[in-house]
PDB file as gemmi writes it, atoms N, CA and C in Angstrom:
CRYST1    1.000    1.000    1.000  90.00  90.00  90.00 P 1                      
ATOM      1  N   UNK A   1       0.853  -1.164   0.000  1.00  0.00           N  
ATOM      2  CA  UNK A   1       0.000   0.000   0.000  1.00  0.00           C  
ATOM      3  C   UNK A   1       0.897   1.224   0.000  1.00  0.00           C  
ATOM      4  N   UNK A   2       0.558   2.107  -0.925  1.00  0.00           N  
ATOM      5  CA  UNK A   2       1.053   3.321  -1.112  1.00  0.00           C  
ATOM      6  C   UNK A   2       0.724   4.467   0.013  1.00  0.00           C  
ATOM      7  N   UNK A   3       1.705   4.720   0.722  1.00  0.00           N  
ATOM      8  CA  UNK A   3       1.112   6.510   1.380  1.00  0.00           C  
ATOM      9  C   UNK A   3       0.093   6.374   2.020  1.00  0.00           C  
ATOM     10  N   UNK A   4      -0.915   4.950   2.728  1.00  0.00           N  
ATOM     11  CA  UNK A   4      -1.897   5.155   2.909  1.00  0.00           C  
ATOM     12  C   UNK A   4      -1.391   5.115   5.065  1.00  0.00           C  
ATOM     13  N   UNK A   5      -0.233   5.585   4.976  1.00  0.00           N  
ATOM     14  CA  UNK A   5      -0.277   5.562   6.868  1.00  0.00           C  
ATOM     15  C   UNK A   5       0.580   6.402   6.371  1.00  0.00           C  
ATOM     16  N   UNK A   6       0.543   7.708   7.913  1.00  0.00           N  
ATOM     17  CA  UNK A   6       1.131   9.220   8.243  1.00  0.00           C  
ATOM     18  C   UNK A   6       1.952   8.355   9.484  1.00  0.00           C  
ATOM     19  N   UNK A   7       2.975   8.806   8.789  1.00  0.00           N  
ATOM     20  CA  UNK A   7       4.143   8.942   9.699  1.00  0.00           C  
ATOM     21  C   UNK A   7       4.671   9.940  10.660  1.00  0.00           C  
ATOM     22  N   UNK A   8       3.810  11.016  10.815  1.00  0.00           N  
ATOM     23  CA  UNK A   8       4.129  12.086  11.317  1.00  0.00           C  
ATOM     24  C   UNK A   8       2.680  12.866  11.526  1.00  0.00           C  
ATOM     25  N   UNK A   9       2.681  14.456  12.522  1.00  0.00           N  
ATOM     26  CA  UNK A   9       1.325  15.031  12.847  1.00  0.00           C  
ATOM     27  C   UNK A   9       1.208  15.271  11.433  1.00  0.00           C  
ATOM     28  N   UNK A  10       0.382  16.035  10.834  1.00  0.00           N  
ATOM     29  CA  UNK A  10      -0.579  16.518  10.100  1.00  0.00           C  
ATOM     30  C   UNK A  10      -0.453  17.660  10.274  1.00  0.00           C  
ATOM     31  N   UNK A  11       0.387  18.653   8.988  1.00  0.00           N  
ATOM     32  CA  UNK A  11       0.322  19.990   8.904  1.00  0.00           C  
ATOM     33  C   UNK A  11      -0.533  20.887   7.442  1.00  0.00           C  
ATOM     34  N   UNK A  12      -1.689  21.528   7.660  1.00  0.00           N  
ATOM     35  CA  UNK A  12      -1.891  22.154   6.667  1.00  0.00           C  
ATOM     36  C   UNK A  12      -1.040  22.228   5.699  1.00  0.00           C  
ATOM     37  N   UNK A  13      -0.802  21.423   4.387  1.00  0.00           N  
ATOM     38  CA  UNK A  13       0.036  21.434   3.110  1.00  0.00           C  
ATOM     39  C   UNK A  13      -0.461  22.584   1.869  1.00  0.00           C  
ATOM     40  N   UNK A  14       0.581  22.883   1.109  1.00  0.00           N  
ATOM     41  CA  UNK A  14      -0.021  23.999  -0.149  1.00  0.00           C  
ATOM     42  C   UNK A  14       1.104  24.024  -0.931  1.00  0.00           C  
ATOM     43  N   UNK A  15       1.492  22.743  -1.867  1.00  0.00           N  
ATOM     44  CA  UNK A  15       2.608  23.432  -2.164  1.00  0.00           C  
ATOM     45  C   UNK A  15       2.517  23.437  -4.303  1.00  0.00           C  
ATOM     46  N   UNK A  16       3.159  23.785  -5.232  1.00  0.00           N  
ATOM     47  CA  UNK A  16       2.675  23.755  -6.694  1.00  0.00           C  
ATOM     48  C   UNK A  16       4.176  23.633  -7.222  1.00  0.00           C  
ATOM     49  N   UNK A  17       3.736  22.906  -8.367  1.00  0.00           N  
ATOM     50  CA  UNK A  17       5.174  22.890  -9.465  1.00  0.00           C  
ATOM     51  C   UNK A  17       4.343  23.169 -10.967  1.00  0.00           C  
ATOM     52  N   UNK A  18       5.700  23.562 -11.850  1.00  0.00           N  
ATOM     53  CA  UNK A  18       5.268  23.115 -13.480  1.00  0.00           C  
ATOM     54  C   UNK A  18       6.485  22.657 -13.963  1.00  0.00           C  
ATOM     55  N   UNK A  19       6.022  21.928 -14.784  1.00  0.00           N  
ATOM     56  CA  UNK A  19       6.647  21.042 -15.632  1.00  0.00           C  
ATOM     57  C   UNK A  19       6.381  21.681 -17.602  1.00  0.00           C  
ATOM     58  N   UNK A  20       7.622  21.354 -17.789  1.00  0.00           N  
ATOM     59  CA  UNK A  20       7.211  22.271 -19.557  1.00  0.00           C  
ATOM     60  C   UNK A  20       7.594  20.878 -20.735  1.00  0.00           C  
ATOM     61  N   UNK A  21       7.153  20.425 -21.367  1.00  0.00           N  
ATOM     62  CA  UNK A  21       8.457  19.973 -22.506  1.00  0.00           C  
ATOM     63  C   UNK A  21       7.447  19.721 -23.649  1.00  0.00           C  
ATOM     64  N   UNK A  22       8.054  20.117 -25.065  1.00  0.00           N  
ATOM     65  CA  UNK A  22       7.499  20.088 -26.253  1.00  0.00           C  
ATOM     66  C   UNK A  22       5.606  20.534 -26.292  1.00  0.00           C  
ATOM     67  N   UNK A  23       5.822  22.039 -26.107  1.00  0.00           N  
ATOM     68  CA  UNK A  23       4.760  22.413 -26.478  1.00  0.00           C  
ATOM     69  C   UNK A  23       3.917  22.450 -25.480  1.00  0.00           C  
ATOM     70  N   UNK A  24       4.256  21.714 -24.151  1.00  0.00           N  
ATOM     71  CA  UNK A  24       2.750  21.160 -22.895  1.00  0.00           C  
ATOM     72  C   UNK A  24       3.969  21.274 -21.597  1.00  0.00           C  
ATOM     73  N   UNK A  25       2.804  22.303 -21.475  1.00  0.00           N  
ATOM     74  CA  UNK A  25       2.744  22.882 -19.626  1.00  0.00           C  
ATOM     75  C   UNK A  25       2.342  22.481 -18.963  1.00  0.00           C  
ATOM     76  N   UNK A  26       2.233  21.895 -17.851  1.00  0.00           N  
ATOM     77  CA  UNK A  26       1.629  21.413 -16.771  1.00  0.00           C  
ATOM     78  C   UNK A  26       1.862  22.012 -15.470  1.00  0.00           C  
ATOM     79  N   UNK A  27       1.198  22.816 -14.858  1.00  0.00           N  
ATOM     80  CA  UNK A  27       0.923  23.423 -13.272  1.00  0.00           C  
ATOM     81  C   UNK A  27      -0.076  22.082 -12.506  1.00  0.00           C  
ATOM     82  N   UNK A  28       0.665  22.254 -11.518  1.00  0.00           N  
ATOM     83  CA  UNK A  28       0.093  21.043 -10.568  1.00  0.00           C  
ATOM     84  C   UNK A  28       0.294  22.085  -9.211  1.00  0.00           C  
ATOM     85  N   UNK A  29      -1.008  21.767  -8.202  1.00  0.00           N  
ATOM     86  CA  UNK A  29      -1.189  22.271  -7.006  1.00  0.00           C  
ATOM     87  C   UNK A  29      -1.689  21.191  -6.615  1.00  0.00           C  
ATOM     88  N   UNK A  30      -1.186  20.817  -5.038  1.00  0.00           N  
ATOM     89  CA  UNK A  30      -1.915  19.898  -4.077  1.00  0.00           C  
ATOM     90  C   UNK A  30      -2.027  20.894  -2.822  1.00  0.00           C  
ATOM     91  N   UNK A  31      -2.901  20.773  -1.962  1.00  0.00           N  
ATOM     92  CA  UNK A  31      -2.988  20.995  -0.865  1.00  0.00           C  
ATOM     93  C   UNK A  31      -3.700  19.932   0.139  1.00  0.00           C  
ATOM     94  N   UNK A  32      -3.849  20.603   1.316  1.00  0.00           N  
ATOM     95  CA  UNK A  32      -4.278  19.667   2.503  1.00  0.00           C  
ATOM     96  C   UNK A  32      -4.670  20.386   3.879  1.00  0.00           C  
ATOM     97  N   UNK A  33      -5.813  20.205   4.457  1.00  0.00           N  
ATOM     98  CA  UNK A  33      -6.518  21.117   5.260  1.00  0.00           C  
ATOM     99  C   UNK A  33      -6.818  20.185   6.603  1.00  0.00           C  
ATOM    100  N   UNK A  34      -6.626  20.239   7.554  1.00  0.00           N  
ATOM    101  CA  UNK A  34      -6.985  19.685   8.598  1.00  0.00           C  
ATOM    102  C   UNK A  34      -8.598  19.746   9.292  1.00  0.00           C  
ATOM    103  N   UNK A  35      -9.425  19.517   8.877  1.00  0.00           N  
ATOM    104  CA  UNK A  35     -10.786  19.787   9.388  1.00  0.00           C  
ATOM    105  C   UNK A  35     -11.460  19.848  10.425  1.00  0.00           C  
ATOM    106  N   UNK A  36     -11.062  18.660  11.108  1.00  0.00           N  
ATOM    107  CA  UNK A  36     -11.452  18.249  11.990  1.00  0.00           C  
ATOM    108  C   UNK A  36     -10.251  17.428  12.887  1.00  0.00           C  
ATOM    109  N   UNK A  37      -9.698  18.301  13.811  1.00  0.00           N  
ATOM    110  CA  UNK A  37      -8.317  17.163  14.066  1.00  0.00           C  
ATOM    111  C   UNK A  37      -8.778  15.794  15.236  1.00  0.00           C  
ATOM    112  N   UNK A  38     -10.158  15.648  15.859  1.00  0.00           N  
ATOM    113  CA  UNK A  38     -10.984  14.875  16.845  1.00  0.00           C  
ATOM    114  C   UNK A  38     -11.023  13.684  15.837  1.00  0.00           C  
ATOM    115  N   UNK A  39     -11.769  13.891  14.885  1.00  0.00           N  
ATOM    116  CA  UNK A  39     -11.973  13.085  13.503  1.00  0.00           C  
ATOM    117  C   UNK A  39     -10.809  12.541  12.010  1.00  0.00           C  
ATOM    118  N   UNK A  40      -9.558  13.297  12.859  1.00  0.00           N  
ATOM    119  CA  UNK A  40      -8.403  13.511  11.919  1.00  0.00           C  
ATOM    120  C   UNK A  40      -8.769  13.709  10.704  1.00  0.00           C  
ATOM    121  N   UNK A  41      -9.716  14.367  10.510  1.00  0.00           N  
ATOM    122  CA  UNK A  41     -10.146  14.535   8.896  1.00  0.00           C  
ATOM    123  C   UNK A  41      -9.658  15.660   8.448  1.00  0.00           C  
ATOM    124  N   UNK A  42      -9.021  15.455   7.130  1.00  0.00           N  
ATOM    125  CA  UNK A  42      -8.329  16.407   6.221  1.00  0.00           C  
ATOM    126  C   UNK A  42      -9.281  16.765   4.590  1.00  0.00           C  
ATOM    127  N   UNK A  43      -9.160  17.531   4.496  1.00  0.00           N  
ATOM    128  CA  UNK A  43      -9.793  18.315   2.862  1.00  0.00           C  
ATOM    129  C   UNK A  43      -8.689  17.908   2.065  1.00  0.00           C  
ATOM    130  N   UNK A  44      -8.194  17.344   1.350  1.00  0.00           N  
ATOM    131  CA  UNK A  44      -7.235  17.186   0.123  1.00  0.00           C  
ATOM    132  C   UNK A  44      -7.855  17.612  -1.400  1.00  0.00           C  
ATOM    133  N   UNK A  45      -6.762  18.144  -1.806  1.00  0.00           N  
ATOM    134  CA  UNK A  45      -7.376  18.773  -3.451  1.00  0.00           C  
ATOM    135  C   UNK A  45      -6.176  18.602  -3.954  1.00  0.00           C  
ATOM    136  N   UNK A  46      -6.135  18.657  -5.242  1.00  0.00           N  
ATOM    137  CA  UNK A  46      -5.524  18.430  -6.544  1.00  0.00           C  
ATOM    138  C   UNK A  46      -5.231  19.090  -7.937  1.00  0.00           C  
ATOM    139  N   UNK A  47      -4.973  19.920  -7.975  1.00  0.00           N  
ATOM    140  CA  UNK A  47      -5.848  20.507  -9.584  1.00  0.00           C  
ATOM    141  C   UNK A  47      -4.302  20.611 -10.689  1.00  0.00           C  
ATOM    142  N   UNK A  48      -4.612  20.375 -11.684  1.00  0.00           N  
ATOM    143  CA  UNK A  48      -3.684  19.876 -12.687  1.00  0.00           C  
ATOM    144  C   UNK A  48      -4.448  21.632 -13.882  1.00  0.00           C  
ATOM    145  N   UNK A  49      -3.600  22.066 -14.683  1.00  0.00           N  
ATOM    146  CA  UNK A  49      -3.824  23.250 -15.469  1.00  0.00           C  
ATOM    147  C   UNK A  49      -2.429  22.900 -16.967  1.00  0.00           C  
ATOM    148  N   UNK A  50      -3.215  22.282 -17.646  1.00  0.00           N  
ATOM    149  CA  UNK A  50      -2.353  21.884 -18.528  1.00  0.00           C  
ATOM    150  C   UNK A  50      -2.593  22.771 -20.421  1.00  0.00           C  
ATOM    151  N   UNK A  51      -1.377  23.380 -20.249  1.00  0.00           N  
ATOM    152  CA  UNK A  51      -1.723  24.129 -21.706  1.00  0.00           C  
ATOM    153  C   UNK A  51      -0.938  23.213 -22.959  1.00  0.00           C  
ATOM    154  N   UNK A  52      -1.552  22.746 -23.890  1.00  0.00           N  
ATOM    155  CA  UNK A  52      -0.887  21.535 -25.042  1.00  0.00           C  
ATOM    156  C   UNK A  52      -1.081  22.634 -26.613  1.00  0.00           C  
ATOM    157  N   UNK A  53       0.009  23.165 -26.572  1.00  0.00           N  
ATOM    158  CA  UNK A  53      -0.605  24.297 -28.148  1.00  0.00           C  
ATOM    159  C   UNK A  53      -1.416  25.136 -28.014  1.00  0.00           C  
ATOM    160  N   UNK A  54      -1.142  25.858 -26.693  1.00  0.00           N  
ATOM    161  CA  UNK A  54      -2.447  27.017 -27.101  1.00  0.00           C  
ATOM    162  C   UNK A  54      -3.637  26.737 -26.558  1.00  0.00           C  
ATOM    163  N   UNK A  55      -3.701  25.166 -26.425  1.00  0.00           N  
ATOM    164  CA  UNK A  55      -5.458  24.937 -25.941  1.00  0.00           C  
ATOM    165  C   UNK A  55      -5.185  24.733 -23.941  1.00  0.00           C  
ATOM    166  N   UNK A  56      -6.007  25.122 -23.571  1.00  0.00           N  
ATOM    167  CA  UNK A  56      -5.944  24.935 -21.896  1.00  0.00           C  
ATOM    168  C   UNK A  56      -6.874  24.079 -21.708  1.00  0.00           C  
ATOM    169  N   UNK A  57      -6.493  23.208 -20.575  1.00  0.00           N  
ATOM    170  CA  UNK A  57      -7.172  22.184 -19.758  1.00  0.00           C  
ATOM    171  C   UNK A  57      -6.824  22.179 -18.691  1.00  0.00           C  
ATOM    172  N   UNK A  58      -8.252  22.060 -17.693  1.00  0.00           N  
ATOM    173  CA  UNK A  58      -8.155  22.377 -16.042  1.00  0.00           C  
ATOM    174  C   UNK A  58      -8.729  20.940 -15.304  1.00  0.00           C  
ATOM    175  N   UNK A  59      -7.905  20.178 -14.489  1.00  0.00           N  
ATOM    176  CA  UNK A  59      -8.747  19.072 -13.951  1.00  0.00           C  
ATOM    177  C   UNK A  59      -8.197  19.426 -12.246  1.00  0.00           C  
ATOM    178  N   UNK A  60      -9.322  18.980 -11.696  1.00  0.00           N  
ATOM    179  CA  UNK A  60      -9.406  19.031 -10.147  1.00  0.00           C  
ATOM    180  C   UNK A  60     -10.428  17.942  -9.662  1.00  0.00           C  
ATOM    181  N   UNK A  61      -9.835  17.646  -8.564  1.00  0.00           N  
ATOM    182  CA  UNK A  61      -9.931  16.658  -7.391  1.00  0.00           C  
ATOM    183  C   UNK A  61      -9.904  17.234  -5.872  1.00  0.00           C  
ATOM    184  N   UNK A  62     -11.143  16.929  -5.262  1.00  0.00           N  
ATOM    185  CA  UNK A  62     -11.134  17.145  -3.909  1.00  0.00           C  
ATOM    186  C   UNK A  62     -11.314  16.124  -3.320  1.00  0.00           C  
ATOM    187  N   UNK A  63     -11.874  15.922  -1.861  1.00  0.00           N  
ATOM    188  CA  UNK A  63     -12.155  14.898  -1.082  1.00  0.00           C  
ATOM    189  C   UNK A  63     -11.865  15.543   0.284  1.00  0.00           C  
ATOM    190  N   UNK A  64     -12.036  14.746   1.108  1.00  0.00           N  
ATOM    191  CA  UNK A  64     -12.050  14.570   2.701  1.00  0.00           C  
ATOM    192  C   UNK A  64     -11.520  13.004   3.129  1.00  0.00           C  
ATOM    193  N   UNK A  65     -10.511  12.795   3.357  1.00  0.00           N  
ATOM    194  CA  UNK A  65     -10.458  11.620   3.950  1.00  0.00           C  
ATOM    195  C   UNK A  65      -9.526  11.475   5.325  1.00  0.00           C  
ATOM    196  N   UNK A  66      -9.880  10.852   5.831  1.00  0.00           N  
ATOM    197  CA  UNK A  66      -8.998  10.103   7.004  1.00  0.00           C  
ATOM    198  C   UNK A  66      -7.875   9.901   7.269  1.00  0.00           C  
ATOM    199  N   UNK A  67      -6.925  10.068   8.403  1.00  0.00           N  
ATOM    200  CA  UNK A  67      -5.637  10.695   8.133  1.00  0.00           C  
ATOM    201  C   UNK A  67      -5.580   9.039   9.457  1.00  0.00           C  
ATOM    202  N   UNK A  68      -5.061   8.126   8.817  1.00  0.00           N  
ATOM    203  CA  UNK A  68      -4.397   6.896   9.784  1.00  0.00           C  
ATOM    204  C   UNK A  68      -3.155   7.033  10.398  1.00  0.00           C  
ATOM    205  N   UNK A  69      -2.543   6.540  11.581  1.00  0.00           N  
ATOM    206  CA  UNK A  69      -1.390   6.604  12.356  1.00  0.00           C  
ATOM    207  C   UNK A  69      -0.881   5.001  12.059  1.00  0.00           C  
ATOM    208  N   UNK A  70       0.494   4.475  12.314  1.00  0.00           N  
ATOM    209  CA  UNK A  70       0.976   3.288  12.368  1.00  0.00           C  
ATOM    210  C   UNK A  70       0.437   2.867  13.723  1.00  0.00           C  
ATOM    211  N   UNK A  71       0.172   3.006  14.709  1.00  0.00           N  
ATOM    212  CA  UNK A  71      -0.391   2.045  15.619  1.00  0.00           C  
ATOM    213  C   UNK A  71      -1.757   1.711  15.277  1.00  0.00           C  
ATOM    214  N   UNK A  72      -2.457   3.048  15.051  1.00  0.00           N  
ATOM    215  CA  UNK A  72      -3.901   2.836  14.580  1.00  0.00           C  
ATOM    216  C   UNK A  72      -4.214   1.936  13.553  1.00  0.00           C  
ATOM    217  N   UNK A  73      -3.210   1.695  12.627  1.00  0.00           N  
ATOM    218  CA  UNK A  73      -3.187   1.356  11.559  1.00  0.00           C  
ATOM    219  C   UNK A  73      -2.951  -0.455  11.908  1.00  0.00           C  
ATOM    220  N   UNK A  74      -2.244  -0.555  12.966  1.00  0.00           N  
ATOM    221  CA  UNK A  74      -1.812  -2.025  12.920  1.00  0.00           C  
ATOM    222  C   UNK A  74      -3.307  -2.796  13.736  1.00  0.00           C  
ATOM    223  N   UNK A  75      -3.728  -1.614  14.470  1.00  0.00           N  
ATOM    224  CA  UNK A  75      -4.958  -2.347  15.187  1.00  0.00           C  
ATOM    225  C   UNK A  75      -6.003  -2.327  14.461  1.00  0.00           C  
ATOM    226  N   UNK A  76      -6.260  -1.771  13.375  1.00  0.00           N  
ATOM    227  CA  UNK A  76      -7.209  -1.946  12.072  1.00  0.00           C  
ATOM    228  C   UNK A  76      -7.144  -3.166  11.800  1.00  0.00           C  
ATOM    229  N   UNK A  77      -5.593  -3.361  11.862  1.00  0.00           N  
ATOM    230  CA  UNK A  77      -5.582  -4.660  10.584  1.00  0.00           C  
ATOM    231  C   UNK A  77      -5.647  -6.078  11.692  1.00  0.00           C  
ATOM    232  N   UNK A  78      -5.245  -6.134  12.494  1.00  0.00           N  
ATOM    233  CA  UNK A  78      -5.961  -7.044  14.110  1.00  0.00           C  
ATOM    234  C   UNK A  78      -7.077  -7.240  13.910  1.00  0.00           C  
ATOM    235  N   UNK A  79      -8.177  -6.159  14.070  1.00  0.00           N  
ATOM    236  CA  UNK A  79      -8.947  -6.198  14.037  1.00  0.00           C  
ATOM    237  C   UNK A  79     -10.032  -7.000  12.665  1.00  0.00           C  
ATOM    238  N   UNK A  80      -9.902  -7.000  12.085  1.00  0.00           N  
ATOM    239  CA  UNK A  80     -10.642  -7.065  10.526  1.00  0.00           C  
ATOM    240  C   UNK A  80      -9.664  -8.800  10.448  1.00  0.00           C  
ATOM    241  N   UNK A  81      -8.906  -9.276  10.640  1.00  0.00           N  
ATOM    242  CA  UNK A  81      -8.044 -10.468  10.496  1.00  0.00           C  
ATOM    243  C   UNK A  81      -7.862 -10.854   9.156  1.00  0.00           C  
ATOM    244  N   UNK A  82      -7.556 -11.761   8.911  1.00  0.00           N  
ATOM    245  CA  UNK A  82      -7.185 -12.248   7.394  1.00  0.00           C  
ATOM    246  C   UNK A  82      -5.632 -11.739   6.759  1.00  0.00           C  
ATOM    247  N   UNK A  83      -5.457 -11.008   7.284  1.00  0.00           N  
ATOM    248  CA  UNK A  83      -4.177 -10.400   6.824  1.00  0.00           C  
ATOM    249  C   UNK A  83      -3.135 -10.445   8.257  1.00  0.00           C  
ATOM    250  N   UNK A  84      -2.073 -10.066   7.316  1.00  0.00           N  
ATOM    251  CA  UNK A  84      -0.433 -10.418   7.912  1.00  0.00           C  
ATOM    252  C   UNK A  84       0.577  -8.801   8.241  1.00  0.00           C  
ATOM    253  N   UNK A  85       0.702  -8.423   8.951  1.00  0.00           N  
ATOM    254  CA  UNK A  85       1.316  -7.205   8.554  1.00  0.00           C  
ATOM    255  C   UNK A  85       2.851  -7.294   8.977  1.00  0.00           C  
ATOM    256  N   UNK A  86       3.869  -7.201   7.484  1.00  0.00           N  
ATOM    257  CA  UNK A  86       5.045  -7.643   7.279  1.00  0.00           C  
ATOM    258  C   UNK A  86       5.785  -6.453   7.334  1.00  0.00           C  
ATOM    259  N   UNK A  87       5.289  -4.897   6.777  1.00  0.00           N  
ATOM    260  CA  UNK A  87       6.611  -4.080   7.175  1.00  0.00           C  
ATOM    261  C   UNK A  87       6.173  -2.654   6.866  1.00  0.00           C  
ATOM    262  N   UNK A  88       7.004  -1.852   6.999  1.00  0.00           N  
ATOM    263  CA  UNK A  88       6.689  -0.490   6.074  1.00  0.00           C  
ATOM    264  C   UNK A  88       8.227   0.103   5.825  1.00  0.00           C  
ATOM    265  N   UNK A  89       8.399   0.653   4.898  1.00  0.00           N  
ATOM    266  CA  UNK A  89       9.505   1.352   4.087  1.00  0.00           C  
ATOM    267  C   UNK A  89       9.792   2.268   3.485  1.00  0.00           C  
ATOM    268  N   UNK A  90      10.768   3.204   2.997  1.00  0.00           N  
ATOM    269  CA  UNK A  90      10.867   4.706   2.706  1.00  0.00           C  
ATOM    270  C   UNK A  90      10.654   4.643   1.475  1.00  0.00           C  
ATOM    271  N   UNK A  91      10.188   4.631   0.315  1.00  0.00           N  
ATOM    272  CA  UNK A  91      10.167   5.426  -0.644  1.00  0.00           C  
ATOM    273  C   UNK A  91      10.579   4.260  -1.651  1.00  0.00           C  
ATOM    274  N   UNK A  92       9.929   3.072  -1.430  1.00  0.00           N  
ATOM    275  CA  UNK A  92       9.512   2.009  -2.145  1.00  0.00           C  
ATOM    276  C   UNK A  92      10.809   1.400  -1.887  1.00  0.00           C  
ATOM    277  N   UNK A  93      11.766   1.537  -1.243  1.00  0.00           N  
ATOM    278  CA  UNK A  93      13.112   0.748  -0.863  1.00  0.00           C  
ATOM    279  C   UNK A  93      13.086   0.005   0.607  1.00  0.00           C  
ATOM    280  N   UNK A  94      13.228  -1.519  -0.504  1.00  0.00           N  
ATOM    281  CA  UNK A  94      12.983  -2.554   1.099  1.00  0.00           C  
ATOM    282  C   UNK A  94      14.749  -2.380   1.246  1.00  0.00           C  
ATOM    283  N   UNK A  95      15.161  -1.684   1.322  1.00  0.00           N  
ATOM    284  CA  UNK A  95      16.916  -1.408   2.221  1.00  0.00           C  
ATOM    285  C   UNK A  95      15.989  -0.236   3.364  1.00  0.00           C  
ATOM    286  N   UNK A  96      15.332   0.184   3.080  1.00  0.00           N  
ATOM    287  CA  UNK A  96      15.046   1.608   4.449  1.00  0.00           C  
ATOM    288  C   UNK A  96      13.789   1.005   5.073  1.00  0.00           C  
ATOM    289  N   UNK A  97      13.927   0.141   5.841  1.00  0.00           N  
ATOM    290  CA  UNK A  97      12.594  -0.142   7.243  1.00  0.00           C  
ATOM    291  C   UNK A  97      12.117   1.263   7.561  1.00  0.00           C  
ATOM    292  N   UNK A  98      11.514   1.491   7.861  1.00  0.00           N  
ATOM    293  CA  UNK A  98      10.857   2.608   8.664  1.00  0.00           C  
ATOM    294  C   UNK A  98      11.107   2.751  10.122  1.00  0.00           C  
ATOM    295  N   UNK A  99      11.368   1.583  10.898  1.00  0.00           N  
ATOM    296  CA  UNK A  99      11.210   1.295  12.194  1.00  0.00           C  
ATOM    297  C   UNK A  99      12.658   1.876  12.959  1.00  0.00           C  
ATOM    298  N   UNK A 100      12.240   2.945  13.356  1.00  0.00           N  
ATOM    299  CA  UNK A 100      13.567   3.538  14.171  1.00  0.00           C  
ATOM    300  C   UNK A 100      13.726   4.713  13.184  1.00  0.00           C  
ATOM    301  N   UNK A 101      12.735   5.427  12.888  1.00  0.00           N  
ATOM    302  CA  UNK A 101      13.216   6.879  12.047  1.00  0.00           C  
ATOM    303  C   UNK A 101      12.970   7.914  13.206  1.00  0.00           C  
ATOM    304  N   UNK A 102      13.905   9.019  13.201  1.00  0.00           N  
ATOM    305  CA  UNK A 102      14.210   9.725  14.342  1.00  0.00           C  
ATOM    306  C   UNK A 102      13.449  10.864  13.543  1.00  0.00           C  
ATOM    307  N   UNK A 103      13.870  11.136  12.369  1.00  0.00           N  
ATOM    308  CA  UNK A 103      12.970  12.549  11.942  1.00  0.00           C  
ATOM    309  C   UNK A 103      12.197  12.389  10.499  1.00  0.00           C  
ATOM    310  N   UNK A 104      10.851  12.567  10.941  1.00  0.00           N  
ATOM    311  CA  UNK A 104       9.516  12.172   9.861  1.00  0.00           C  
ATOM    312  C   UNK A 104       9.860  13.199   8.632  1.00  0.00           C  
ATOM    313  N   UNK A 105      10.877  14.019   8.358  1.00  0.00           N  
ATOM    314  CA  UNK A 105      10.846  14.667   7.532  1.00  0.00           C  
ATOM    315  C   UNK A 105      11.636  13.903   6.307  1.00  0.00           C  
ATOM    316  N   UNK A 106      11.977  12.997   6.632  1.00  0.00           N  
ATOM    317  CA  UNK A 106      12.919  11.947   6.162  1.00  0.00           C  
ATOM    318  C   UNK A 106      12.628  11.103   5.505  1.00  0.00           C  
ATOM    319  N   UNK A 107      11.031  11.067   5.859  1.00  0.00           N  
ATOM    320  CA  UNK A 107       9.727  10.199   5.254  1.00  0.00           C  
ATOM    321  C   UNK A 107       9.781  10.389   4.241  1.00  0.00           C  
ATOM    322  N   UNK A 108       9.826   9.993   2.823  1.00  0.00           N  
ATOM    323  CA  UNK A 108       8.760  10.197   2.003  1.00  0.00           C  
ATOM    324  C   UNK A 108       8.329   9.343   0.688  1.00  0.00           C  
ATOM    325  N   UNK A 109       7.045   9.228   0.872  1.00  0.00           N  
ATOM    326  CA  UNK A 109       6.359   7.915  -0.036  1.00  0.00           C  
ATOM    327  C   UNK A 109       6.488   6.595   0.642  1.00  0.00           C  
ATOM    328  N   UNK A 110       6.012   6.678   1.887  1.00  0.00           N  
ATOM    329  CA  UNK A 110       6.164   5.486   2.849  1.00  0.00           C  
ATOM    330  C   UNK A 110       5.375   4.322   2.195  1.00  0.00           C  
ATOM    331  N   UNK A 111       5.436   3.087   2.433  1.00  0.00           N  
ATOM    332  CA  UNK A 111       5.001   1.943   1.808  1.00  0.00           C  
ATOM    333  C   UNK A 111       4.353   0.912   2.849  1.00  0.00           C  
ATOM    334  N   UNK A 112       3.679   0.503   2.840  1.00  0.00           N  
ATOM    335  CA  UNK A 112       3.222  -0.983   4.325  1.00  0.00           C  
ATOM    336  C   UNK A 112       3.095  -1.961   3.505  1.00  0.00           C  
ATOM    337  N   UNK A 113       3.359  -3.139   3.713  1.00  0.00           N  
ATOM    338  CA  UNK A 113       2.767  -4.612   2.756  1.00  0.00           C  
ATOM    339  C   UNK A 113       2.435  -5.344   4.366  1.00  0.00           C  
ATOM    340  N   UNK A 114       1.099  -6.027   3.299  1.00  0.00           N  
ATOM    341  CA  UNK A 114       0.869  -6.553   4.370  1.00  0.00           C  
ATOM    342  C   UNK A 114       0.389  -8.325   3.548  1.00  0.00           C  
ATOM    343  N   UNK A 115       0.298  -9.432   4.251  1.00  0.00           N  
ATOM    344  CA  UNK A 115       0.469 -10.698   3.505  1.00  0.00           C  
ATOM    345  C   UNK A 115      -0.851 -10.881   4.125  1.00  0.00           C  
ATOM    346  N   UNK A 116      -1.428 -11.738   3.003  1.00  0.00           N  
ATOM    347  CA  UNK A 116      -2.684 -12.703   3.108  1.00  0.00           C  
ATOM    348  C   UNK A 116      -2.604 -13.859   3.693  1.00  0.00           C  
ATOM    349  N   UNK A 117      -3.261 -13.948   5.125  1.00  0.00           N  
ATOM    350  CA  UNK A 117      -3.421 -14.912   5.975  1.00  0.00           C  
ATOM    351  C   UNK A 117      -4.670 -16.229   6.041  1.00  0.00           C  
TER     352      UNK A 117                                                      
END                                                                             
């Protein structure tokens, strides 16, 4: 599973890039809103602004979802049974365990696998 456990609190995010090559622009913005921190619920959005020759195209994505912790996360998976939970890792590299990271900024694109029991 991709990114789907926070390794760290939850800070209001806002950050944008563009990308250019042959003719097509791409502006990308993500952000991230804390809503409800009782409910750990966050606002996430997306919006992509892509110019290809002159013509513009705008796509966006919102939502609200649920912001999971690694303990919370392991007692989910206790809970519900059938499954195995084998590890989590930095940035799709089984050389970097996760287990014993001193600073979450260090994080990024965390990974969990978990095996079918």
């Amino acid at each position: 599973m991709d990114w789907c456990v926070n390794f760290a609190p939850f800070y209001d995010t806002d950050e944008s890039w563009s990308m250019e090559q042959d003719k097509i622009k791409v502006t990308t913005r993500c952000s991230g809103k804390l809503i409800d921190p009782v409910e750990q619920l966050v606002k996430e959005t997306i919006s992509l602004e892509a110019v290809d020759d002159g013509t513009m195209f705008h796509l966006y994505e919102g939502g609200v979802k649920r912001v999971i912790f690694p303990q919370e996360f392991l007692q989910i998976i206790e809970h519900i049974g059938g499954l195995e939970f084998v590890g989590w890792w930095n940035n799709w590299d089984l050389e970097r365990p996760l287990g014993g990271v001193k600073d979450p900024k260090t994080i990024s694109r965390p990974i969990t696998l978990l095996r079918k029991i």
